[in-house]
Residue frames as a rotation matrix with the C-alpha (Angstrom) as fourth column:
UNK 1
0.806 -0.547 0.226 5.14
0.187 0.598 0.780 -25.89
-0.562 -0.586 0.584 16.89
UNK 2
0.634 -0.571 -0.522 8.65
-0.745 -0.269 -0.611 -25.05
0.208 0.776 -0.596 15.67
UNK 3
0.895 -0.255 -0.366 11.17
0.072 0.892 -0.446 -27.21
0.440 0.373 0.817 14.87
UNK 4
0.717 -0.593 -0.366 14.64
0.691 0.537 0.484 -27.47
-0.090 -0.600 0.795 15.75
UNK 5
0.023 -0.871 0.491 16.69
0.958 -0.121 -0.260 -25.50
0.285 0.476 0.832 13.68
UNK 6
-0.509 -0.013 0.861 15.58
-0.277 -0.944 -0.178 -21.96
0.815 -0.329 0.477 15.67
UNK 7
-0.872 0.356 -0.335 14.60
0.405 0.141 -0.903 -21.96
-0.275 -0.924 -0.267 19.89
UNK 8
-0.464 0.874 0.147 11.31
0.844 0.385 0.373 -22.15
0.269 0.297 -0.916 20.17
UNK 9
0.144 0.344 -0.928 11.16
0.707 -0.692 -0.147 -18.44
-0.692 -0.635 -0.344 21.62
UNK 10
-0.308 -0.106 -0.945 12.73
-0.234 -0.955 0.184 -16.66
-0.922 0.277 0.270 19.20
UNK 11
-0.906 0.421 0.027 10.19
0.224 0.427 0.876 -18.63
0.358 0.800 -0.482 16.53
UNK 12
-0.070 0.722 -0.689 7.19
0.891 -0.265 -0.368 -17.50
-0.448 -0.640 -0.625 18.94
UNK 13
-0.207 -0.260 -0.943 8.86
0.355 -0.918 0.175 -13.49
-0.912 -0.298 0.282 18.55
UNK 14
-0.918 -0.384 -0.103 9.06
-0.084 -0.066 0.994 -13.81
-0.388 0.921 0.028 14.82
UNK 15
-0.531 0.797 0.286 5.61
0.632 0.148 0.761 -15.10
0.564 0.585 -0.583 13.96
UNK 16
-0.155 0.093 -0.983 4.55
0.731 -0.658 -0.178 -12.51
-0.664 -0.747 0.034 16.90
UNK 17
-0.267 -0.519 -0.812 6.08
0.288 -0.847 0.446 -9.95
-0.919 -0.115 0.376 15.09
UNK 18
-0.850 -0.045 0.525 4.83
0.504 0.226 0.834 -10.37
-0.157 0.973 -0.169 11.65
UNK 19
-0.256 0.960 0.117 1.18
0.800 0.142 0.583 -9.67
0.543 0.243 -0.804 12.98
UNK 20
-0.371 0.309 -0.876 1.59
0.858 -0.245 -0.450 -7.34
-0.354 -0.919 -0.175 15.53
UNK 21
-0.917 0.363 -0.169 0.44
-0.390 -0.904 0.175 -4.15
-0.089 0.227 0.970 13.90
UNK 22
-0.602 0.696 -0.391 -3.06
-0.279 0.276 0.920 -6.19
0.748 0.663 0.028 12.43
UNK 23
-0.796 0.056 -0.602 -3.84
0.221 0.954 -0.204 -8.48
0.563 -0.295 -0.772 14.60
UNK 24
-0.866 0.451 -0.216 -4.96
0.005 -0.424 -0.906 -6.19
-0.500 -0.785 0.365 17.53
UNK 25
-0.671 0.433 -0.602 -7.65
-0.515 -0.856 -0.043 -5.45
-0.534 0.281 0.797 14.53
UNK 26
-0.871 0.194 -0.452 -8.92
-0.017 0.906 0.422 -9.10
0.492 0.376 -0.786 13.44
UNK 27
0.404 0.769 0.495 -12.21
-0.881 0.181 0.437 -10.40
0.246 -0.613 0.751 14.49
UNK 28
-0.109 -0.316 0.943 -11.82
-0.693 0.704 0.156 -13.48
-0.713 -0.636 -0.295 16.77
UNK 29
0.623 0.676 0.393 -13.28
-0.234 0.641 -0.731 -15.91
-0.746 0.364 0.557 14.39
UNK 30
0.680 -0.707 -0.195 -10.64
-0.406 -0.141 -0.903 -14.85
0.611 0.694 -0.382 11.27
UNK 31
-0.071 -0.980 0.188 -7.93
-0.904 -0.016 -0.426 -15.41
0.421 -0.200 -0.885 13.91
UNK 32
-0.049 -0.434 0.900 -9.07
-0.760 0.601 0.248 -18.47
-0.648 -0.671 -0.359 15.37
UNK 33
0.905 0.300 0.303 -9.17
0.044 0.641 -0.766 -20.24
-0.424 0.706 0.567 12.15
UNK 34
0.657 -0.729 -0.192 -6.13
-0.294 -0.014 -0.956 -18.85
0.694 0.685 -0.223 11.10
UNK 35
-0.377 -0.874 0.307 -4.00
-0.900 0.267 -0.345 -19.60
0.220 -0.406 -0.887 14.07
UNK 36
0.480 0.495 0.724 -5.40
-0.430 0.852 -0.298 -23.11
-0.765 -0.169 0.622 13.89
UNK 37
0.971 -0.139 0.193 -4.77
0.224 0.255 -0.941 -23.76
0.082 0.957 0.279 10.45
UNK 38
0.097 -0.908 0.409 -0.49
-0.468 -0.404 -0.786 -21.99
0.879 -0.115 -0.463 11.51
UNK 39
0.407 0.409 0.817 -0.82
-0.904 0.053 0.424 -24.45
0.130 -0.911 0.391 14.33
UNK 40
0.920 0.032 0.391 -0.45
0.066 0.970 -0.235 -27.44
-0.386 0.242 0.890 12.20
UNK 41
0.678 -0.727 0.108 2.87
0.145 -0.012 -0.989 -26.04
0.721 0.686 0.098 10.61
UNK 42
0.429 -0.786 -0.446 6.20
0.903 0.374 0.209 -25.88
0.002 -0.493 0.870 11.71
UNK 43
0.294 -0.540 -0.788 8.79
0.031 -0.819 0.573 -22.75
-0.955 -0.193 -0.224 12.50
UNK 44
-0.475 -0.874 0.099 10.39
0.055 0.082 0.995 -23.30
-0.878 0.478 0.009 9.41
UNK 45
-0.671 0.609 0.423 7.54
0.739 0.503 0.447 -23.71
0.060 0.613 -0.788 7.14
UNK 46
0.450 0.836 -0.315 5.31
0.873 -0.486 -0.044 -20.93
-0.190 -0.255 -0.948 8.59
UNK 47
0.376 -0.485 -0.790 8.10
-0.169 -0.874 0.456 -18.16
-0.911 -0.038 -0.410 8.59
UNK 48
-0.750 -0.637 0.178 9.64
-0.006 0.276 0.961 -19.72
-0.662 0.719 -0.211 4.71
UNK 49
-0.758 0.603 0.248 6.36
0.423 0.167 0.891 -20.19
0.496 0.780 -0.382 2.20
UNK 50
-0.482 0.602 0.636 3.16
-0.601 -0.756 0.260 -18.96
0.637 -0.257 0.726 2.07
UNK 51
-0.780 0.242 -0.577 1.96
0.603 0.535 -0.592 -20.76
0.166 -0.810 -0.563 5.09
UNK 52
-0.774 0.267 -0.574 0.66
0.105 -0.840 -0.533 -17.18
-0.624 -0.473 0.622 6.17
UNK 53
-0.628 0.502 -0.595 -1.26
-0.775 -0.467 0.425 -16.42
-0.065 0.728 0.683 2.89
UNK 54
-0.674 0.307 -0.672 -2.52
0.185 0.951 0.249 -20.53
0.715 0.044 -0.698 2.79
UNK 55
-0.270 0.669 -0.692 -4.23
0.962 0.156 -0.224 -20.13
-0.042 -0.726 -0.686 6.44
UNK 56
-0.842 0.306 -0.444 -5.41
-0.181 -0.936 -0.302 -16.48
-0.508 -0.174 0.843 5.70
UNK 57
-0.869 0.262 -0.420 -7.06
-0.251 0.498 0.830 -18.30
0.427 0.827 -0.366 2.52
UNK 58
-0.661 0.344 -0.667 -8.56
0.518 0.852 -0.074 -21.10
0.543 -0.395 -0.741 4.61
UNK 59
-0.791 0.184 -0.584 -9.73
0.557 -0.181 -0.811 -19.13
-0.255 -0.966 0.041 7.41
UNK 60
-0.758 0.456 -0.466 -11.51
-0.642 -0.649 0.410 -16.48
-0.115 0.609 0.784 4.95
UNK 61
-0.640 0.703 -0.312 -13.81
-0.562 -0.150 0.813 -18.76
0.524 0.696 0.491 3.85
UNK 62
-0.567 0.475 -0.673 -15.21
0.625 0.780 0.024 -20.03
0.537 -0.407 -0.739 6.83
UNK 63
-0.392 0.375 -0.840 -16.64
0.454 -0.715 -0.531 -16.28
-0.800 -0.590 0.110 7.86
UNK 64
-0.089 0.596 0.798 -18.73
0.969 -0.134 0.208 -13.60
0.231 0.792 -0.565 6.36
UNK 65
-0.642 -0.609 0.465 -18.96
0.199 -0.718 -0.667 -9.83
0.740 -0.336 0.583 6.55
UNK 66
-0.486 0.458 -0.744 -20.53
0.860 0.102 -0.500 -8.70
-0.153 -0.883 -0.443 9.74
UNK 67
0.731 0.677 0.084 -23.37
0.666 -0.681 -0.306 -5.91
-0.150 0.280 -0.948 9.83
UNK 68
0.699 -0.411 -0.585 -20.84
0.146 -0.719 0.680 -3.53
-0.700 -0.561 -0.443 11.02
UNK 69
-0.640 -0.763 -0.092 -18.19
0.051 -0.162 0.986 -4.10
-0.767 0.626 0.142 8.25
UNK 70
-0.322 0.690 0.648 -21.28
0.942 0.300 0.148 -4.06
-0.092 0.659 -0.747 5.24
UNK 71
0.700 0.706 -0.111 -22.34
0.700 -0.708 -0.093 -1.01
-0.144 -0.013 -0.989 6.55
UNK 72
0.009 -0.854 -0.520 -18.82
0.038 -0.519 0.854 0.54
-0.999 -0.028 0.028 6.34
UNK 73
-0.511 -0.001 0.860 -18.64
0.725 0.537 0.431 -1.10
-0.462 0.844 -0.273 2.67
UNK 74
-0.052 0.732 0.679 -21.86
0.985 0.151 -0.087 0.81
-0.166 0.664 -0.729 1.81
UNK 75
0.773 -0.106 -0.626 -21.23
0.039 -0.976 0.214 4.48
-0.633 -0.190 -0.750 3.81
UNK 76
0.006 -0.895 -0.446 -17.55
0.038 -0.446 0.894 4.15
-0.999 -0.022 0.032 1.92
UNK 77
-0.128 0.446 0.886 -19.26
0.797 0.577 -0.176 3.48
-0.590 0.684 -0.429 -1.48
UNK 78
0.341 0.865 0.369 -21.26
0.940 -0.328 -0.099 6.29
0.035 0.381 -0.924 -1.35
UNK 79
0.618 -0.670 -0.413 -18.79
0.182 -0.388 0.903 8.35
-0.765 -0.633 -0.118 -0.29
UNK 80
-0.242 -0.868 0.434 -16.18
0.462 0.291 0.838 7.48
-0.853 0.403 0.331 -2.81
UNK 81
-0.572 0.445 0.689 -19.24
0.799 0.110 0.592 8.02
0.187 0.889 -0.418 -5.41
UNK 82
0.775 0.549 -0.314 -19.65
0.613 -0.773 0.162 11.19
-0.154 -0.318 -0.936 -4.20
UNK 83
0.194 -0.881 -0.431 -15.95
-0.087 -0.453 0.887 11.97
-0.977 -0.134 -0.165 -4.47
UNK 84
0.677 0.327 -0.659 -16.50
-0.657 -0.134 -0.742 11.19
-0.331 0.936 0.124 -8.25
UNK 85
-0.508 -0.765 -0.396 -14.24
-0.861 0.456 0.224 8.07
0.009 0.455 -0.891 -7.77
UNK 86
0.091 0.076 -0.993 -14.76
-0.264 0.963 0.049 4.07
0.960 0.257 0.107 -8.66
UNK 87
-0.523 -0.389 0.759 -15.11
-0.848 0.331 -0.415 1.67
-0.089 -0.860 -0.502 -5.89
UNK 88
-0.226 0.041 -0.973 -15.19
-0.242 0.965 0.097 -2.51
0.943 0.258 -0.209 -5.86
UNK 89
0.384 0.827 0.412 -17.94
-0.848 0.140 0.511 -3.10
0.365 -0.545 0.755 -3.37
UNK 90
0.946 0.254 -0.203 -17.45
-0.223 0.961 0.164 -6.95
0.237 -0.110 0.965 -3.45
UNK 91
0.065 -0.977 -0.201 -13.60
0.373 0.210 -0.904 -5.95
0.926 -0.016 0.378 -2.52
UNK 92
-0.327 -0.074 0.942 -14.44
-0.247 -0.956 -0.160 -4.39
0.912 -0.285 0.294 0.37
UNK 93
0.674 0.483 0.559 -17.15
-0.738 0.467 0.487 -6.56
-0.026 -0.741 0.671 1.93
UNK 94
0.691 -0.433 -0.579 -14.10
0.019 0.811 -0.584 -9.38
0.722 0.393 0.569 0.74
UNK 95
-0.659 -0.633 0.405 -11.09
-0.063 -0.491 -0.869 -6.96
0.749 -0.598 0.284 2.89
UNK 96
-0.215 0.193 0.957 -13.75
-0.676 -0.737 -0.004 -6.02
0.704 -0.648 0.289 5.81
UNK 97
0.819 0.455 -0.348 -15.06
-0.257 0.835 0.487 -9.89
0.512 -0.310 0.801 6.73
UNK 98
0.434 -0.274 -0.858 -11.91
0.364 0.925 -0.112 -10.12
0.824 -0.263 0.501 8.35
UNK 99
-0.579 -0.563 0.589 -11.96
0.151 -0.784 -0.602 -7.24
0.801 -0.260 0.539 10.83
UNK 100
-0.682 0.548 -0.483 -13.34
0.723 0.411 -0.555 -6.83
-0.105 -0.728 -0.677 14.06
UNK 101
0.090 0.775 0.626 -16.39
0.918 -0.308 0.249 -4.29
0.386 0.552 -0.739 14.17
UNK 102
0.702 0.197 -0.685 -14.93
0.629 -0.621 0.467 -2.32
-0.334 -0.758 -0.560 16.10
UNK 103
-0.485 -0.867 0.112 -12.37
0.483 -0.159 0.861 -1.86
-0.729 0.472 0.496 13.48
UNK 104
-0.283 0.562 0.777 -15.16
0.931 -0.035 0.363 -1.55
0.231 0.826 -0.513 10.74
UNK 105
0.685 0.711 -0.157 -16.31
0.713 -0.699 -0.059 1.85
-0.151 -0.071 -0.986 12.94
UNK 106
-0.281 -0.665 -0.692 -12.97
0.278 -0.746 0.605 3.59
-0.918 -0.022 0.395 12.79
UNK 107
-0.892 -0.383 0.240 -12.76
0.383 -0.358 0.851 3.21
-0.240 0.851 0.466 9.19
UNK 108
0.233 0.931 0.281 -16.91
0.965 -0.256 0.049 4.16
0.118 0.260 -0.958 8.96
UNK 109
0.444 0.354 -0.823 -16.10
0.747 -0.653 0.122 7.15
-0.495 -0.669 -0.554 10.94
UNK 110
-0.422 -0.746 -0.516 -13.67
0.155 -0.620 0.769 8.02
-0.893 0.244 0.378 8.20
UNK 111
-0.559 -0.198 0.805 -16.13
0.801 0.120 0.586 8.14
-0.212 0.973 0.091 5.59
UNK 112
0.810 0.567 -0.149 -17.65
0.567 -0.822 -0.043 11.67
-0.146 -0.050 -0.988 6.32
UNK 113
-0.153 -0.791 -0.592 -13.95
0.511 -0.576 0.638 12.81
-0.846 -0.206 0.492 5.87
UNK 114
0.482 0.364 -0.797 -13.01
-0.518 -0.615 -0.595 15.03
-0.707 0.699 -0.108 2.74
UNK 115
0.954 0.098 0.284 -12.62
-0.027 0.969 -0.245 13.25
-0.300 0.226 0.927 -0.04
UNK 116
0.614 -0.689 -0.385 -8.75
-0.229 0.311 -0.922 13.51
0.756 0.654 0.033 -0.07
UNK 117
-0.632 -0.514 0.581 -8.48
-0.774 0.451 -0.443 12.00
-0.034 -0.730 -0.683 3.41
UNK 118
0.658 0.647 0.386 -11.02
-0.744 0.638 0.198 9.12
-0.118 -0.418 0.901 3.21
UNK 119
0.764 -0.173 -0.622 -9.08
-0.080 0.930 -0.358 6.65
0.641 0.323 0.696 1.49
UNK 120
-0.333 -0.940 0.071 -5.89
-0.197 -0.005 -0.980 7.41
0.922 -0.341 -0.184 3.85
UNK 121
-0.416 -0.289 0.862 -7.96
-0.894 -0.045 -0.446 7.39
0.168 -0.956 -0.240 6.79
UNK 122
0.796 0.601 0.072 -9.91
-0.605 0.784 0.143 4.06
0.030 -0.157 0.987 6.13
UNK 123
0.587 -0.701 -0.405 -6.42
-0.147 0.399 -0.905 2.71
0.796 0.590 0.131 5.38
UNK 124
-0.475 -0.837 0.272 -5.01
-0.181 -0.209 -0.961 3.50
0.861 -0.506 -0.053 8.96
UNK 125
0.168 0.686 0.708 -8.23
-0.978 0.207 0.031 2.65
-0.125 -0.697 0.706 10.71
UNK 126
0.870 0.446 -0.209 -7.28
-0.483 0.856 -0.184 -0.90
0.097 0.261 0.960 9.27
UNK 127
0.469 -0.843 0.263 -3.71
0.038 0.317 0.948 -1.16
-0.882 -0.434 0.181 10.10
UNK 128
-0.211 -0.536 -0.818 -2.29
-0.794 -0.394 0.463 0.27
-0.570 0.747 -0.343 6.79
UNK 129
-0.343 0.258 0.903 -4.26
0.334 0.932 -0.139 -2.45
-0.878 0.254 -0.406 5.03
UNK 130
-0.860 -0.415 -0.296 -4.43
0.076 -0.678 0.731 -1.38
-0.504 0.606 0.615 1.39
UNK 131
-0.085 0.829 0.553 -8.48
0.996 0.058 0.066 -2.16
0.023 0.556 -0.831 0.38
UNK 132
0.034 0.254 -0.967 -8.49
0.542 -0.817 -0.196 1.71
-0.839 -0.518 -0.165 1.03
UNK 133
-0.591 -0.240 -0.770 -7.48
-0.612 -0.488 0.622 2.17
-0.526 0.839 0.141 -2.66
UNK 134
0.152 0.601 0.785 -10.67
0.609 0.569 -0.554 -0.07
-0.779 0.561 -0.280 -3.76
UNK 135
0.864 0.503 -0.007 -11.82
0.274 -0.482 -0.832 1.36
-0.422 0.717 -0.554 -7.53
UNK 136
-0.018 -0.880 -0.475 -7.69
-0.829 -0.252 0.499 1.36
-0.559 0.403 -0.725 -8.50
UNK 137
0.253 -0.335 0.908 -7.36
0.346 0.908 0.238 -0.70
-0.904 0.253 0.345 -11.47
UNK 138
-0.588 -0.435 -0.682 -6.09
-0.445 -0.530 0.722 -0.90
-0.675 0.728 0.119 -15.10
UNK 139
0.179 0.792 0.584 -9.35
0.742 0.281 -0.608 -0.88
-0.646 0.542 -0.538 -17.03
UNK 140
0.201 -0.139 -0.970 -8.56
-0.303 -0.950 0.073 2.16
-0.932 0.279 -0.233 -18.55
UNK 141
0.965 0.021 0.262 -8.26
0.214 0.513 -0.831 1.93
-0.152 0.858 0.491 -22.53
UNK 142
0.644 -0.764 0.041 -4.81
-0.261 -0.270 -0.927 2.95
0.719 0.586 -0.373 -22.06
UNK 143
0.992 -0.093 0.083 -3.51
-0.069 0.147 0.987 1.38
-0.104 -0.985 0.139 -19.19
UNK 144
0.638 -0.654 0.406 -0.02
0.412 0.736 0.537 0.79
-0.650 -0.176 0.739 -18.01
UNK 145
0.414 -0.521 0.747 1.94
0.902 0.125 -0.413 2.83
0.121 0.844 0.522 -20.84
UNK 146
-0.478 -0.724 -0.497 3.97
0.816 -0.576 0.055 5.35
-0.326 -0.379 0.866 -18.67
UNK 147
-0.805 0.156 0.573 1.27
-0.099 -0.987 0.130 7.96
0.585 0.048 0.809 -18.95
UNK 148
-0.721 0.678 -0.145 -1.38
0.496 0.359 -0.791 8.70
-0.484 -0.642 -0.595 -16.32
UNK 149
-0.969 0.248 -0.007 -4.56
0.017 0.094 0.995 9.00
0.247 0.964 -0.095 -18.43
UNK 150
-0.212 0.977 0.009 -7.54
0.894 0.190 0.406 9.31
0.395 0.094 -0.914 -16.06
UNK 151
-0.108 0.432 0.895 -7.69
0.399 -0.806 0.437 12.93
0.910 0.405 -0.086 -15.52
UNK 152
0.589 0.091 -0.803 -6.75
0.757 0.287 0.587 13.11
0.284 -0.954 0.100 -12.05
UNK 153
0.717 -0.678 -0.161 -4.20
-0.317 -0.523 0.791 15.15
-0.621 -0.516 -0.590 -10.14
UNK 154
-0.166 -0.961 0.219 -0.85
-0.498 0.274 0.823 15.15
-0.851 0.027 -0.524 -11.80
UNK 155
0.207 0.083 0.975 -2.31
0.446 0.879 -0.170 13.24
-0.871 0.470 0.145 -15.28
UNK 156
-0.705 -0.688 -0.174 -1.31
0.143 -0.378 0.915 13.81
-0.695 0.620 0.365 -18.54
UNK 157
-0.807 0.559 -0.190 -4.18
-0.222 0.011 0.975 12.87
0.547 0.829 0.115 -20.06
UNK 158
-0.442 0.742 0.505 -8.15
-0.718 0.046 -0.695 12.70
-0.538 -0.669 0.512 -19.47
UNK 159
-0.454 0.321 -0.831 -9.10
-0.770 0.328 0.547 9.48
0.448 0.888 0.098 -21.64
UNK 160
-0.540 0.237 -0.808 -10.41
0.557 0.820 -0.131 7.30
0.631 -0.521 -0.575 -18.84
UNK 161
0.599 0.801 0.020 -12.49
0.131 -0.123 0.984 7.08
0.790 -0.586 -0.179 -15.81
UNK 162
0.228 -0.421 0.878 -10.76
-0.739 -0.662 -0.125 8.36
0.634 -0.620 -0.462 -12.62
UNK 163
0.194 0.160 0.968 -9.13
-0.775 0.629 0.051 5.36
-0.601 -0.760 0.246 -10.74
UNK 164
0.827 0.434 0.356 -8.88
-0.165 0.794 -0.584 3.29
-0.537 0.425 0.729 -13.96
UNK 165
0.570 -0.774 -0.276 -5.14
0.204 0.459 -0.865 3.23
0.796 0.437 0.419 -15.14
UNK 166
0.992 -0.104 0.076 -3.51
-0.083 -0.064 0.994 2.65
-0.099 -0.992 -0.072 -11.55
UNK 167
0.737 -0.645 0.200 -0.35
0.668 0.652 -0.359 1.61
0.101 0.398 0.912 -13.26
UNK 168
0.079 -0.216 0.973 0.27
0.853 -0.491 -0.178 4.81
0.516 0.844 0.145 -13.95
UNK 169
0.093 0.491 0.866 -1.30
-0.344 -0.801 0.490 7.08
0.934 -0.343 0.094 -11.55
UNK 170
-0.931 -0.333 -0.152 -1.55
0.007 0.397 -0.918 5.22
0.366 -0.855 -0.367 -8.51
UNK 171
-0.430 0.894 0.126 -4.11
0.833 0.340 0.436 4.85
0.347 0.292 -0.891 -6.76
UNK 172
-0.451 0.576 0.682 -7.14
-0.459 -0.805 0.376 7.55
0.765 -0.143 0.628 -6.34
């Protein structure tokens, strides 16, 4: 319900627009919890604070991942660990629980790719949803200090595990 201070159409268009690229790609369940929970709020409130991030929150924990997104999870694992890179399992099955399964096969179908198109195409099977850079973090004993340090493309140094000083490198 929006409030006063914007017509109630172009407050419709706006919260419309925010989702339209994702949505199509949600499982029902994720969305009817979340547009429940963005039900209770006003125009002004929903489009001004995290309203969006609050009922993404909420909704999340009232689902689990489906076979169909697990098995993605497990093919993109093995996959990754075949490409000789890091990957955060329990981010994945966290990112995939909230996709429909029919979403979960695009991004499956990208894990036979080579491994410098998987992560780009799991990323665009999901609506440019970034879990595609799972196994990017700054664990690295040198993280974060304006050199890239895990021996990748383009690093300066090899003193880390591939994937482990994202700061730097970006992700792998």
């Amino acid at each position: 319900m929006c409030d006063n201070t914007e017509d109630e159409q172009t407050c419709i268009n706006e919260i419309t627009n925010l989702n339209a690229v994702r949505a199509p790609k949600y499982r029902c369940e994720y969305m009817q919890g979340f547009v429940s929970c963005i039900g209770g709020k006003d125009c002004v409130t929903t489009l001004n604070t995290s309203a969006f991030s609050e009922c993404s929150t909420e909704s999340l924990l009232l689902i689990a991942p489906t076979n169909a997104g697990a098995t993605l999870c497990m093919d993109y694992q093995a996959a990754m660990v075949n490409c000789g890179r890091t990957f955060d399992n329990a981010e994945c099955l966290e990112v995939v629980k909230t996709f429909s399964d029919a979403t979960a096969m695009q991004g499956q179908n990208c894990t036979t790719a080579a491994c410098v198109d998987i992560v780009d195409c799991v990323a665009a099977a999901f609506g440019d949803t970034q879990f595609g850079a799972v196994g990017c973090s700054d664990t690295c004993t040198y993280p974060a200090d304006g050199d890239c340090d895990d021996g990748g493309p383009g690093s300066t140094f090899s003193l880390c595990d591939l994937g482990t000083d994202c700061t730097d490198c970006g992700p792998r």
